[in-house]
N, C-alpha and C positions, 0 to 999 in steps of 0.2 A: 567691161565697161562699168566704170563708178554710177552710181545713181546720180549724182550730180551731172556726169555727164551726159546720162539717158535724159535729163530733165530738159541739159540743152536742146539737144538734138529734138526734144519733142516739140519747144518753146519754137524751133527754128520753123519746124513743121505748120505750127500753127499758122503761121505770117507767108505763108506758100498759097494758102485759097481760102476762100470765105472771108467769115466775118465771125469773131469771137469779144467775148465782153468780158475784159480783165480786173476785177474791181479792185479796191485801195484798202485792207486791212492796216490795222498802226498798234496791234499787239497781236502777241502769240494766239489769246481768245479770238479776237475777232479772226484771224487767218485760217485757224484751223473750223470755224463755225463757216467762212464761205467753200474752205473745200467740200466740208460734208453738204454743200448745197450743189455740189457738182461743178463747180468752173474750172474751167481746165488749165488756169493759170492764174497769180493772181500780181500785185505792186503795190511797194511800197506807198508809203502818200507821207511829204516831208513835214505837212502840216498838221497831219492827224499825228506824225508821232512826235511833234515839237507841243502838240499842245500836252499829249499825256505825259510830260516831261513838266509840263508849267512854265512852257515859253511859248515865245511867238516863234510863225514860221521864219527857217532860217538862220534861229539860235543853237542848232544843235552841230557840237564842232565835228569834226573828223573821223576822231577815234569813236564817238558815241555813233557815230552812223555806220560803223563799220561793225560796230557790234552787234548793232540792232540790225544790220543785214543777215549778218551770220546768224541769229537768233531766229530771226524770221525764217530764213531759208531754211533751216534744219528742225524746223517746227512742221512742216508740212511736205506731202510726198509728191506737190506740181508746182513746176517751174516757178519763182519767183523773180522778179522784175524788179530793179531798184531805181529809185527815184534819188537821185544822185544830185540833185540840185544844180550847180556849175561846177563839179570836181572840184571844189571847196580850196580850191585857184584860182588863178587869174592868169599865170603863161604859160604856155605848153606840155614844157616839160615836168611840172609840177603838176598839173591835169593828168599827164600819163603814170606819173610815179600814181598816184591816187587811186586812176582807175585799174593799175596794176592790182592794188591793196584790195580792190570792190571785187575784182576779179575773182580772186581767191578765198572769199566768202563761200560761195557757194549758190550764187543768183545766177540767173541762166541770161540776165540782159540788164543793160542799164542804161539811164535817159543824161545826154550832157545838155546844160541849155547856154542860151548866148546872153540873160540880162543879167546887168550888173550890178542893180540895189542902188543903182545913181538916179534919182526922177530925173535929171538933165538930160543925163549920157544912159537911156535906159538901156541900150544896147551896146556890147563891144562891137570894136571894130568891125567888117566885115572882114577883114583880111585875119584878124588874130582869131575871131569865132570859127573861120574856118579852120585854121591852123590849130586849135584846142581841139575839135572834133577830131582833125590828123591825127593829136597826136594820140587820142582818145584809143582810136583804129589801131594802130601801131601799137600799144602798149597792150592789147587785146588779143592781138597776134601771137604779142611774145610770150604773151602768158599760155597758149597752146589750148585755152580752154573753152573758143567758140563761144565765149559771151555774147549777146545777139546786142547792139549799141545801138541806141535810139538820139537820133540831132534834133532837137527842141529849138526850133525860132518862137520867142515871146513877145513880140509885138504886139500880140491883140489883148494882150493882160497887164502889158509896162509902158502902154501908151503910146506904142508904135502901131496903129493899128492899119497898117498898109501890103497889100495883100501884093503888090507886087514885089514888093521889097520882101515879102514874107516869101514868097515862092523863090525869089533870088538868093534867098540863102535855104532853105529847103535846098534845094538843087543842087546848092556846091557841098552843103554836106552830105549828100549824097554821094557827089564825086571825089568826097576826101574819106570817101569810107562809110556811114554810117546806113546801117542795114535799114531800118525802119524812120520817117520822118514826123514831126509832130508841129504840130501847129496849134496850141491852147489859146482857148477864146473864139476859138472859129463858131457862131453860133450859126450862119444860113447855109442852107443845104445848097446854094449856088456857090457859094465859096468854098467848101468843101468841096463840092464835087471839083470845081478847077483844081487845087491843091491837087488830088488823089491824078488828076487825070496829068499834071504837069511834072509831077515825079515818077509814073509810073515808066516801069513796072514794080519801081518799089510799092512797100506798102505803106498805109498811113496810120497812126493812131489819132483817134478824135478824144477829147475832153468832154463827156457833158455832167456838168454839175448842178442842171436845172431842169424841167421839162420841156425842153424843145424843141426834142425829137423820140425816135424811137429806134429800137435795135434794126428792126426792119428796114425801115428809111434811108437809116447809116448805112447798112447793108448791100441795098438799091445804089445809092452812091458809091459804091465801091468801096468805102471803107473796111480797112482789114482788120482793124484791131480798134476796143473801144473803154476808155478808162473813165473813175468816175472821180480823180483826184483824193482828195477831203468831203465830199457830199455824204460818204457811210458815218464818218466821223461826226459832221456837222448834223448828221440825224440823230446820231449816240447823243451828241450833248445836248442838242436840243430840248430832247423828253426829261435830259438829267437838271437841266437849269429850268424847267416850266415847272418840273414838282418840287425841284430846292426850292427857287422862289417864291412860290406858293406855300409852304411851309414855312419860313423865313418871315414871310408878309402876314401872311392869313393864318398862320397856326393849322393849316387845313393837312389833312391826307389825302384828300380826295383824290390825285393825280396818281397815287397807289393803285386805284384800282382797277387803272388801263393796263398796266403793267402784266408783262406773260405770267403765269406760275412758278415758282422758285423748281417745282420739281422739273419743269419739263425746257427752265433754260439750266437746271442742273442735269438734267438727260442728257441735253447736246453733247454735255463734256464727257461722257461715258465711254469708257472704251474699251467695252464689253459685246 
């Protein structure tokens, strides 16, 4: 057994009971700084690594995500998650050729989602979104390698924020294949909970990218799996743009001196 593919098998485990909190590294530092914090798996996040590129989320094409898959994954020794965007298609069969290509990185799971980047039409079809997660499945299969596929409805982030209609496709990608379901922007614990309870026995991944909730809570709800998108990122840049700016404006240092020790964020990388 490949270590990639003990990674699956572990990643598949994980999504079997409990509740575990997958967070969103967007370089090799930060990935290998949360394993040594003990997570037992971690995910991409499209946006923390479109930003350390110097684009917005979204601009990064094909070949660049396929590499920074493969980088990530082979940077660290638990299961890695990719955050896949829409299979960086739009019909099927090009979704599958794609995910084939994610496949063979060396990620042990990957997220398809259904919006389109149209504010009008912010959702595909339901019938084609179906049909891209199909072929998602299928293309997963043939690759032999138990990549664990996650179905994304983005309604409550593209302006679809309709819980029934979020659950109606929840559910059929569910029955076109896809092992774990996700629903980003679910903020109340009433609406999760229905989610979790209306695809079950699958499991669900929740988004939180703000305070409000708790692992606990999520937990209580049944939630199985919990990711933090871009929020590790948006905390990096935070501290980075309060003391540029402040420097930039004020000629000050002063945002220096919250900052850890040089020795002991140069410890973490030791590997000794």
């Amino acid at each position: 057994m490949t270590a990639f593919t003990d990674r699956i098998r572990t990643f598949r485990q994980l999504h079997e009971s409990g509740c575990f909190v997958i967070p969103n590294p967007w370089d090799i530092g930060s990935a290998r700084l949360l394993e040594r914090l003990g997570f037992p798996a971690l995910a991409t996040t499209s946006s923390g690594f479109a930003w350390s590129l110097g684009r917005t989320d979204h601009e990064v094409t094909l070949d660049e995500s396929l590499a920074h898959l493969r980088a990530m994954s082979h940077s660290v020794a638990v299961p890695m998650n990719a955050d896949f965007e829409g299979g960086f298609a739009i019909e099927p069969d090009a979704v599958g050729s794609n995910v084939a290509a994610a496949a063979a990185t060396g990620i042990a799971g990957l997220s398809i989602e259904d919006s389109t980047g149209d504010p009008s039409t912010p959702l595909f079809d339901f019938a084609l979104a179906v049909e891209r997660i199909r072929a998602a499945r299928l293309a997963i299969d043939a690759s032999g390698t138990g990549v664990l596929l996650t179905g994304r409805s983005e309604g409550f982030i593209a302006g679809r924020p309709d819980l029934s209609e979020t659950i109606r496709r929840l559910t059929a990608y569910a029955e076109a294949g896809a092992d774990c379901l996700f629903a980003p922007g679910l903020r109340s614990l009433a609406d999760i909970t229905t989610v979790v309870r209306a695809v079950a026995p699958k499991p669900v991944n929740v988004l939180v990218g703000s305070d409000f909730t708790t692992v606990a809570a999520l937990a209580e709800a049944g939630v199985r799996r919990i990711s933090v998108g871009g929020a590790l990122a948006r905390v990096a840049w935070s501290g980075f743009l309060q003391a540029a700016t402040e420097l930039a404006e004020r000629g000050s240092f002063a945002r220096f001196t919250t900052a850890a020790p040089f020795a002991d964020i140069d410890g973490l990388f030791s590997r000794k």
